[in-house]
Wavefront OBJ file of the C-alpha trace (Angstrom):
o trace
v -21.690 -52.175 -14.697
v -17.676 -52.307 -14.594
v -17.975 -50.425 -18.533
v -20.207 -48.039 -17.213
v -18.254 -46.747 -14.201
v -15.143 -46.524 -16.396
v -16.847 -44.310 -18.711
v -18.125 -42.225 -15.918
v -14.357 -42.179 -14.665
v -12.992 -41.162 -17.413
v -15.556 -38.146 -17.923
v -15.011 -37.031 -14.632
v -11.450 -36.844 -15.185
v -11.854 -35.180 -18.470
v -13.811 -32.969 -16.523
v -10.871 -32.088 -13.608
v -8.367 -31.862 -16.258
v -10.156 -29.204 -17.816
v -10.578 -27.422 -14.332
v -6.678 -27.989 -13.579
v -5.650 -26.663 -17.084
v -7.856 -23.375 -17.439
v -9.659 -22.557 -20.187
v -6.622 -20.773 -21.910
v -5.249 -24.110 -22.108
v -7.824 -25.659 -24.163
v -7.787 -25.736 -28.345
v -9.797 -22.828 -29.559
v -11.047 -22.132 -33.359
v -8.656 -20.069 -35.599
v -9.929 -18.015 -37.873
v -8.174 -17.898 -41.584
v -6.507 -14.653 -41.148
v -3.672 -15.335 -38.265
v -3.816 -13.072 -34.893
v -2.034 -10.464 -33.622
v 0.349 -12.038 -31.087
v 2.082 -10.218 -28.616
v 5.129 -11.043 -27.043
v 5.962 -11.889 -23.454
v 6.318 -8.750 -21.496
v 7.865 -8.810 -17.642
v 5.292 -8.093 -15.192
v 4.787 -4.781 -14.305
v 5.595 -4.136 -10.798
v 9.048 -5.974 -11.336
v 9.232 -3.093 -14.026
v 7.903 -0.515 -12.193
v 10.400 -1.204 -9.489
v 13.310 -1.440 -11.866
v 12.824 2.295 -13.696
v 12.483 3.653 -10.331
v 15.801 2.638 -9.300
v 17.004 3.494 -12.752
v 15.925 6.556 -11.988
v 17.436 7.496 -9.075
v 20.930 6.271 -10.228
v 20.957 7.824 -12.896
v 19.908 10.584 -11.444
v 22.107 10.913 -8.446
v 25.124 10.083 -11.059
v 23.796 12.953 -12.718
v 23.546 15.746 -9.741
v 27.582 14.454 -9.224
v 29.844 17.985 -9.507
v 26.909 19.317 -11.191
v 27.509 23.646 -10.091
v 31.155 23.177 -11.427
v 31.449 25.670 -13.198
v 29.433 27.937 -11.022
v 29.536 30.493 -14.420
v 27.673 30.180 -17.620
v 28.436 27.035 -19.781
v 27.996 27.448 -23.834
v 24.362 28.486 -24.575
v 23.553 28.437 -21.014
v 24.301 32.395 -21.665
v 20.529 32.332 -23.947
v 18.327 30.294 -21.996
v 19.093 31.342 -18.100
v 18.591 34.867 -19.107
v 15.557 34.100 -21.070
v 14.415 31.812 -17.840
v 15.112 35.028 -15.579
v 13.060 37.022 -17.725
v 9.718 34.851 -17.038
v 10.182 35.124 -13.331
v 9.341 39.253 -13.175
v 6.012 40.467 -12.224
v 5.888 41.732 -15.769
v 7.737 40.637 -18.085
v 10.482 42.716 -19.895
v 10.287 43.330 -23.494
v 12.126 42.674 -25.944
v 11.612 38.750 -24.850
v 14.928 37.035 -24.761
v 15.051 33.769 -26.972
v 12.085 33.692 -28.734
v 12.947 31.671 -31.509
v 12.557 28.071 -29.331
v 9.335 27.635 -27.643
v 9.221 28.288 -23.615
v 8.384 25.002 -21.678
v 12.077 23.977 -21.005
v 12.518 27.579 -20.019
v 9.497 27.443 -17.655
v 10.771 24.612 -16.129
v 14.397 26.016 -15.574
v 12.701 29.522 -13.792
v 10.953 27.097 -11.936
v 13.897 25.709 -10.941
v 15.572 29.351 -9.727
v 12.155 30.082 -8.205
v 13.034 27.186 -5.726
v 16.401 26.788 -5.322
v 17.427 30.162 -5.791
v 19.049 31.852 -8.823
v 22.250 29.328 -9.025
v 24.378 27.043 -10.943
v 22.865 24.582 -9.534
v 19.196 25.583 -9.997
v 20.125 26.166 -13.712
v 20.919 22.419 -14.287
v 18.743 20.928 -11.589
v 15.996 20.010 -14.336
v 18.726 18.823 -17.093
v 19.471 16.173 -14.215
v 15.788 15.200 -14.042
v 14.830 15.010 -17.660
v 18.149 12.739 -18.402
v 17.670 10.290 -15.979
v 13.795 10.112 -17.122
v 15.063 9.746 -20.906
v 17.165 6.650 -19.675
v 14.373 5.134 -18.075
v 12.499 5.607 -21.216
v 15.065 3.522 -23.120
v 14.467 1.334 -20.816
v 10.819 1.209 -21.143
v 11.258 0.947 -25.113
v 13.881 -1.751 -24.427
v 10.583 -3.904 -22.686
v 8.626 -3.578 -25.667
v 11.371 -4.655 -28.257
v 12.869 -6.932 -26.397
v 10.127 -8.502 -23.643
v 12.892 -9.029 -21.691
v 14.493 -7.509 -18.550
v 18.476 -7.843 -19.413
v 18.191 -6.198 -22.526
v 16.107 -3.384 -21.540
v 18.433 -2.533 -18.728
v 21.457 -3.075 -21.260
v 19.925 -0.955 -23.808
v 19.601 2.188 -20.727
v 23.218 1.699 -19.574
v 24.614 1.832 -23.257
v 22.810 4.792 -24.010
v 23.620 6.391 -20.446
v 27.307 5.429 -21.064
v 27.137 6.667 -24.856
v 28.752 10.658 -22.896
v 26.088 12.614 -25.190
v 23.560 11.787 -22.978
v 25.155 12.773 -19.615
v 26.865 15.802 -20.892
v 23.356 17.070 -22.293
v 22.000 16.399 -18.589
v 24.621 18.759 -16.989
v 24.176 21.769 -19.029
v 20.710 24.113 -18.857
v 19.936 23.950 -22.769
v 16.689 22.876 -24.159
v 17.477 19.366 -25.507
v 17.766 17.409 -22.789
v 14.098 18.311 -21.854
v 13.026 17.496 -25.607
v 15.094 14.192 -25.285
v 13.028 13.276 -22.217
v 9.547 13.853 -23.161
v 10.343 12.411 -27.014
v 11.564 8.794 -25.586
v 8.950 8.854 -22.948
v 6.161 9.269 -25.956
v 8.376 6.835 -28.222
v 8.147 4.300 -25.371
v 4.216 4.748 -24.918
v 4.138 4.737 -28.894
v 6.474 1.159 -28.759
v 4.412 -0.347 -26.135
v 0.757 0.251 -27.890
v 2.355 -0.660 -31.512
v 1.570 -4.484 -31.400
v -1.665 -3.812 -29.465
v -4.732 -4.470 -31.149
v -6.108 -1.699 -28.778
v -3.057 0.696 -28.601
v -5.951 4.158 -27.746
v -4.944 4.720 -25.024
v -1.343 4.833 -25.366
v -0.709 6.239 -28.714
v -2.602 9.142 -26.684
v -0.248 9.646 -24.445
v 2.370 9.161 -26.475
v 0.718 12.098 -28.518
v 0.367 14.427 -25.481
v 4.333 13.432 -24.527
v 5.516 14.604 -28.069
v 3.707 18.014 -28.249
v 5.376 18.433 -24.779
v 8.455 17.799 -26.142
v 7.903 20.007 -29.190
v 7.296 22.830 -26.619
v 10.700 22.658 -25.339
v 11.975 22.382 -29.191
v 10.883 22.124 -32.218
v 13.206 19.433 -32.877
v 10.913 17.511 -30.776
v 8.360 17.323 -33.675
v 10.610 14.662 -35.689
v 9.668 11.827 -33.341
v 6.558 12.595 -33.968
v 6.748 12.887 -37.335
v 7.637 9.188 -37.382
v 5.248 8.242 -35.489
v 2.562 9.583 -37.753
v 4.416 8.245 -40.860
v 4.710 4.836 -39.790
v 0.454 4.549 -38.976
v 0.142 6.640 -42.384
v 1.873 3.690 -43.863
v 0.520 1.084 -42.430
v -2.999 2.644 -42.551
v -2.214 3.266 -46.674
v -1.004 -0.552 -47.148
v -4.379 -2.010 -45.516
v -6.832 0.138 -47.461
v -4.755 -1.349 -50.280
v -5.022 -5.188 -48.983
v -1.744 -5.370 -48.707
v -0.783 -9.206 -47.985
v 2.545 -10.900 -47.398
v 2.650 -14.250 -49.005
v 4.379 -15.839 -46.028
v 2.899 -13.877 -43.634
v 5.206 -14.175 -39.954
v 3.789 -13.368 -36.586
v 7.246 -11.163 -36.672
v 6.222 -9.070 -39.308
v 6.667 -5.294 -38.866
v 3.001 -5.145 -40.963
v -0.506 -6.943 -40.287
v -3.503 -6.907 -42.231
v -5.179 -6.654 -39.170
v -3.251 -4.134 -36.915
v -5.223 -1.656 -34.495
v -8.865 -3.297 -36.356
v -10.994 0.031 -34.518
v -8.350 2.791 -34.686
v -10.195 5.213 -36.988
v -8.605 8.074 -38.886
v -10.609 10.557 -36.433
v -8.663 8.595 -33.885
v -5.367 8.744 -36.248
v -5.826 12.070 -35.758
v -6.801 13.142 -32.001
v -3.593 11.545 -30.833
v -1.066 12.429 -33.312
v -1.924 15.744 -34.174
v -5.128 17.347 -31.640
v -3.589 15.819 -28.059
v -0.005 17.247 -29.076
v -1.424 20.716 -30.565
v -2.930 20.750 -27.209
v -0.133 20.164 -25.115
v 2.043 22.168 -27.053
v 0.130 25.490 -26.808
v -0.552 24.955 -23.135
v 3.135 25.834 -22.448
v 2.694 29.508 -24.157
v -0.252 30.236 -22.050
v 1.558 31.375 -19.205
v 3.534 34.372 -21.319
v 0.719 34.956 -23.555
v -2.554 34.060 -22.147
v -5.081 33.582 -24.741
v -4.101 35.340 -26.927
v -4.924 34.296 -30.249
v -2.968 37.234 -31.766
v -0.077 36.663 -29.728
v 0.181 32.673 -30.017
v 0.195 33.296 -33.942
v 3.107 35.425 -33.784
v 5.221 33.476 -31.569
v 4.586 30.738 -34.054
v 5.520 32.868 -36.817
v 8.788 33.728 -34.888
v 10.139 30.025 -34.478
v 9.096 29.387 -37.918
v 10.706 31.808 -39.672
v 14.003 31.253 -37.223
v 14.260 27.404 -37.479
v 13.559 27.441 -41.146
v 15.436 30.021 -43.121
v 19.164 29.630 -43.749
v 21.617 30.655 -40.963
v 24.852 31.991 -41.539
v 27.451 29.734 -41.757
v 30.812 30.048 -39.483
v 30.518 28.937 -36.242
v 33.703 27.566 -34.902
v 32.262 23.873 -33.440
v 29.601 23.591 -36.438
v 29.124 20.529 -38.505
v 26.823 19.291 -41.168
v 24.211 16.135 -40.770
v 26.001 13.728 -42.509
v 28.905 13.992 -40.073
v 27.512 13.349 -37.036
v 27.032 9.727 -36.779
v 31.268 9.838 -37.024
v 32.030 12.157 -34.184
v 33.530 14.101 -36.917
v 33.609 17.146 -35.036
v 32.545 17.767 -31.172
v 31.218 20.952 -29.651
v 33.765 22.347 -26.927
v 31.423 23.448 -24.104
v 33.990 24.639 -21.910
v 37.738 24.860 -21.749
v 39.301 26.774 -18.977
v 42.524 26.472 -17.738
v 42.894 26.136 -14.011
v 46.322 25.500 -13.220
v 50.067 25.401 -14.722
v 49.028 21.921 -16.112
v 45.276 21.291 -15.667
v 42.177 22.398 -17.546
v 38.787 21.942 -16.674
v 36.471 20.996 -19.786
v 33.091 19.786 -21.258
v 33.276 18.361 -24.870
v 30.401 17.211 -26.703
v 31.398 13.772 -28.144
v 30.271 10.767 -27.656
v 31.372 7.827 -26.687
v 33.574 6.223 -29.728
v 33.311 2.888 -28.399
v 29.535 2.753 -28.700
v 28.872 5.424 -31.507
v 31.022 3.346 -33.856
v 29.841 0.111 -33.817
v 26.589 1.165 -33.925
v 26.736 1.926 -37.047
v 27.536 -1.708 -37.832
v 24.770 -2.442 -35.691
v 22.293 -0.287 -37.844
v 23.125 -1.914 -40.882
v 22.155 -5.772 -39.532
v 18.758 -4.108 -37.939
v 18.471 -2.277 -41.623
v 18.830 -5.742 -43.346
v 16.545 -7.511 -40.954
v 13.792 -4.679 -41.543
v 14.283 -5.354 -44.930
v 14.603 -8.691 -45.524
v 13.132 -10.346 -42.151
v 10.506 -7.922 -42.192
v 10.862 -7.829 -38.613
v 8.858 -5.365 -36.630
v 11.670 -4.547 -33.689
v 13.841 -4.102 -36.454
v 11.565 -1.542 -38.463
v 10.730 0.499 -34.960
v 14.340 0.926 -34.296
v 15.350 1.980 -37.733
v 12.533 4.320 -37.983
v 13.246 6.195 -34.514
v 17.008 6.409 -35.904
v 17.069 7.463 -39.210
v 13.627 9.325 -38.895
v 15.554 11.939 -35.972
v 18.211 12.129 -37.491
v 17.890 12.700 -41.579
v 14.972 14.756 -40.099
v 17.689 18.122 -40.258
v 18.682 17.482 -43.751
v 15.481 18.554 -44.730
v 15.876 22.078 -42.903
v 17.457 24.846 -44.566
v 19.803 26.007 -42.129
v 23.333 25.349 -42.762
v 24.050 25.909 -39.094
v 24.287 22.438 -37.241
v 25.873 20.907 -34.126
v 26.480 17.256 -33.199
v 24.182 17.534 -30.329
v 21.180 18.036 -32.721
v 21.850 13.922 -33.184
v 21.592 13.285 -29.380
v 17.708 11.588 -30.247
v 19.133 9.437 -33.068
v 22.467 8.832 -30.715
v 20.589 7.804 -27.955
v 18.134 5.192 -30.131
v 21.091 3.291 -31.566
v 21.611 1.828 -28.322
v 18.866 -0.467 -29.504
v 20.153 -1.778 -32.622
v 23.780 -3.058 -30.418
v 21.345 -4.842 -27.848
v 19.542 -6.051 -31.467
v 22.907 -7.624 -32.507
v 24.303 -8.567 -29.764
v 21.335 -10.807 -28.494
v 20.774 -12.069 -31.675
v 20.316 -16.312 -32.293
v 23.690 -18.193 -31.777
v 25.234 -15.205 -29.634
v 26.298 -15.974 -26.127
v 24.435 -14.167 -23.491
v 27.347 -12.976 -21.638
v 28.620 -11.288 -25.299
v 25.884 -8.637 -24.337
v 27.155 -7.691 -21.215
v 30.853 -7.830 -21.762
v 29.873 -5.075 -24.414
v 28.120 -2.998 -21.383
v 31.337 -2.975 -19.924
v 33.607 -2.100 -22.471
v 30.687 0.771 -23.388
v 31.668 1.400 -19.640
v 35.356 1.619 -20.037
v 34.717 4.016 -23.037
v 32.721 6.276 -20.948
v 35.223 5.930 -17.720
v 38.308 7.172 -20.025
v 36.062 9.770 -21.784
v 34.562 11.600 -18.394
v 37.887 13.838 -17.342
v 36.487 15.587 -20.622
v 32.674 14.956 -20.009
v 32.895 16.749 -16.215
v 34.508 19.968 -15.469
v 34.257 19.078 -11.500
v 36.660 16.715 -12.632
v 39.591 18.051 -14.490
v 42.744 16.796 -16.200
v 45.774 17.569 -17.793
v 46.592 19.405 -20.670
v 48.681 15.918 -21.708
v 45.971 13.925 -21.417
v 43.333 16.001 -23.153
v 45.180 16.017 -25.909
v 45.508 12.044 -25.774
v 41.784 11.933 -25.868
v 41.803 14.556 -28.884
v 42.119 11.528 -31.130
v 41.433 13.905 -34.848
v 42.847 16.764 -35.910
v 39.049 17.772 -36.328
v 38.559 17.648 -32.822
v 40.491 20.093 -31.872
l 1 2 3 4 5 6 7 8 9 10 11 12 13 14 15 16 17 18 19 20 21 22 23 24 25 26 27 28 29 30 31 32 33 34 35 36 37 38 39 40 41 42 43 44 45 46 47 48 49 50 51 52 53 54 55 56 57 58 59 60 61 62 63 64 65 66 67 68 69 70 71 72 73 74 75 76 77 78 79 80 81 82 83 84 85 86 87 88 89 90 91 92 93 94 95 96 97 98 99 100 101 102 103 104 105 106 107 108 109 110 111 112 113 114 115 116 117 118 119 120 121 122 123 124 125 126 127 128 129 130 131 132 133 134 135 136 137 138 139 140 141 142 143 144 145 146 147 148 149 150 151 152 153 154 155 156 157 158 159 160 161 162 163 164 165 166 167 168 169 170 171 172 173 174 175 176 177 178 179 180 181 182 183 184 185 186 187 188 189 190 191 192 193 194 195 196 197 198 199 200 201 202 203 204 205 206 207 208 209 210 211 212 213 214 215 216 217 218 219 220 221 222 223 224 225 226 227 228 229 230 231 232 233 234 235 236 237 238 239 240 241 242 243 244 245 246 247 248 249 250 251 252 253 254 255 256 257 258 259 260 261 262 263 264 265 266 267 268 269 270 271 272 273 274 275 276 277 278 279 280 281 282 283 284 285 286 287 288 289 290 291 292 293 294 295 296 297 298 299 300 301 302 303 304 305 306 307 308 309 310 311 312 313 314 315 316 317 318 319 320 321 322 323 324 325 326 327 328 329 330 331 332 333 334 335 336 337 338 339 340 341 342 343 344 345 346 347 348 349 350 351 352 353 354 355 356 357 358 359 360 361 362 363 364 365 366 367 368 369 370 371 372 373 374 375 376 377 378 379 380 381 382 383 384 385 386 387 388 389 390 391 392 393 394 395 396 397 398 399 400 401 402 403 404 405 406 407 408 409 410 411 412 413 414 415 416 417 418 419 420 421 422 423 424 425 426 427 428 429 430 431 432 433 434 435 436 437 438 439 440 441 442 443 444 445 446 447 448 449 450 451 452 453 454 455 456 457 458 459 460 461 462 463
């Protein structure tokens, strides 16, 4: 009797333990090939609440001094004029600016339609797309990292990086690229260790062809995208197996099982052909004839040779060391004070990122690490992107994508194994400093001596 009422005991208890633990808690069969395993990420209203208020610092840092100068800055002269032109009941010809597509345009006249035809209405959008590209580094940061700190760290080091905010301030087209490119990069990040990623790889599609709409530029991101599930795609038809396969590794036999090429190919080329032609129906219509020509037009703009001898250009290879910034405005205001908007970057985080590159390159290489490979891929792939073109006209703010990305690879380092957590954030600071010294250049609201902009003119080639 005793002997049986133990046994029952003891399967009754079995029995609560198992309710207690969950079935997730239990051992389950493993099959011979290993799983896909994601990592941790926060929970999503904690995130959700976060990139809001990212959002509206950044974006009320953003709006700071923003109508000073209340005149054109740089190429504001081509695209206000161009943005003018869209809001007459019929449209002037010839059209102004039609070598870069028209949905950063659109949204700038939509800008003057509401506010009024202004400095400030002219820059409002710039404000709104740069604080939605840092929460998108933000949102990338969630899916490299699965952590909060570094996410956040990666936004503020690419917010402090100057490009960034002196992009925001000025009504030209790349800021609005920059925006929709990291917001499909970040949908792309997310779905990349999924083994259902549909849904976002979809959007992330839709998000690019948006972003190629404001310039064509906006196509490289893209690009990478497609060339990284090209070659992953390739490697599997090829059984392509790592002898000591990692759960880290940047390729698995069985990534995205039911993602079919038809699939491959609605999101990565049909959703962003899609989006991208719905921003020329409001100047052409349907037009068949006409959307073929304005095609033609960009094309043969953005890939035959320009002539060389602007005075701020610079080649490709330069740009990673601030070699040679783009003066956006110098005007002096005073006996001994100038207002002015360079075009740098922020030495003090473009530098050692390039450091910071070649541990994630290594890593990729050697580690086979999948973080690793994303952020190398959505630096290089931006950037060495232009040496392909033609054109020997280039500017340092064509590298704002690949600029902005390398904030990843110094979070990468800098929360590596063995480095002290507070190593991270003492770098956010001095990133911080950097940016604090830089901004009497960065703002014209602000304004500074003639003495101290030529303290800041470290290189004879910056001048």
């Amino acid at each position: 009797m005793l002997s049986d009422s133990c046994g029952r005991m003891r399967s009754m208890t079995r029995t609560s333990i198992f309710f207690l633990r969950g079935e997730a808690d239990l051992p389950r069969k493993t099959a011979p090939q290993q799983t896909l395993e994601l990592p941790a990420v926060p929970k999503v209203s904690r995130s959700a609440v976060i990139a809001v208020a990212i959002f509206l610092i950044a974006h009320l840092a953003l709006l700071i001094g923003l109508t000073t100068p209340e005149k054109f800055v740089f190429d504001e002269v081509h695209y206000v004029p161009a943005a003018r032109q869209m809001l007459a009941p019929v449209m002037s010809q010839p059209m102004l600016n039609p070598m870069h597509p028209p949905l950063a345009k659109e949204l700038i006249a939509a800008s003057i339609a509401t506010f009024g035809d202004n400095a400030f209405a002219w820059r409002y959008p710039g404000t709104l797309f740069g604080a939605l590209a840092i929460v998108a580094i933000y949102l990338c940061g969630l899916a490299l990292f699965a952590a909060q700190g570094p996410a956040i760290a990666a936004a503020l080091i690419a917010a402090f990086n100057q490009m960034l905010y002196v992009q925001a301030r000025i009504a030209m087209l790349d800021i609005f690229a920059l925006g929709f490119g990291l917001l499909a990069t970040a949908a792309f990040t997310h779905g990349f260790r999924r083994e259902r990623p549909h849904a976002l790889f979809a959007f992330a599609g839709a998000l690019f062809g948006l972003a190629a709409a404001c310039k064509w530029s906006g196509l490289f991101p893209l690009g990478v995208c497609i060339a990284i599930v090209a070659v992953i795609r390739l490697m599997q038809s090829w059984r392509t197996l790592f002898a000591d396969a990692k759960p880290d590794d940047w390729y698995r036999p069985d990534l995205w099982p039911d993602f079919s090429a038809l699939q491959v190919a609605l999101c990565f080329v049909v959703l962003p052909a899609m989006t991208y032609l719905a921003a020329f129906v409001p100047l052409y219509g349907l037009s068949l004839t006409d959307l073929v020509e304005a095609q033609r037009r960009i094309f043969a703009d953005n890939t035959t040779t320009a002539i060389a001898g602007h005075t701020y250009m610079s080649s490709w290879p330069s740009w990673p060391l601030l070699a040679r910034p783009v003066w956006f405005l110098f005007d002096k205001t005073a006996e001994d004070n100038i207002s002015a908007i360079v075009f740098l970057g922020n030495p003090l985080v473009a530098w050692p990122a390039l450091a910071a590159l070649a541990v994630v390159l290594r890593d990729f290489i050697v580690a086979r690490r999948w973080d690793a490979f994303l952020i190398a891929a959505f630096y290089f792939g931006p950037w060495l992107a232009w040496a392909l073109l033609p054109r020997t006209l280039g500017f340092i703010y064509y590298y704002l994508p690949a600029a902005t990305a390398a904030s990843f690879a110094l979070v990468y380092v800098l929360r590596r194994g063995g480095m002290p957590r507070w190593l991270l954030w003492a770098y956010v600071g001095v990133a911080a400093i950097g940016f604090a010294v830089m901004l009497p250049i960065s703002a014209a609201f602000i304004g500074t001596s003639m003495q101290t902009f030529n303290r800041l003119m470290l290189f004879q080639s910056w001048i």
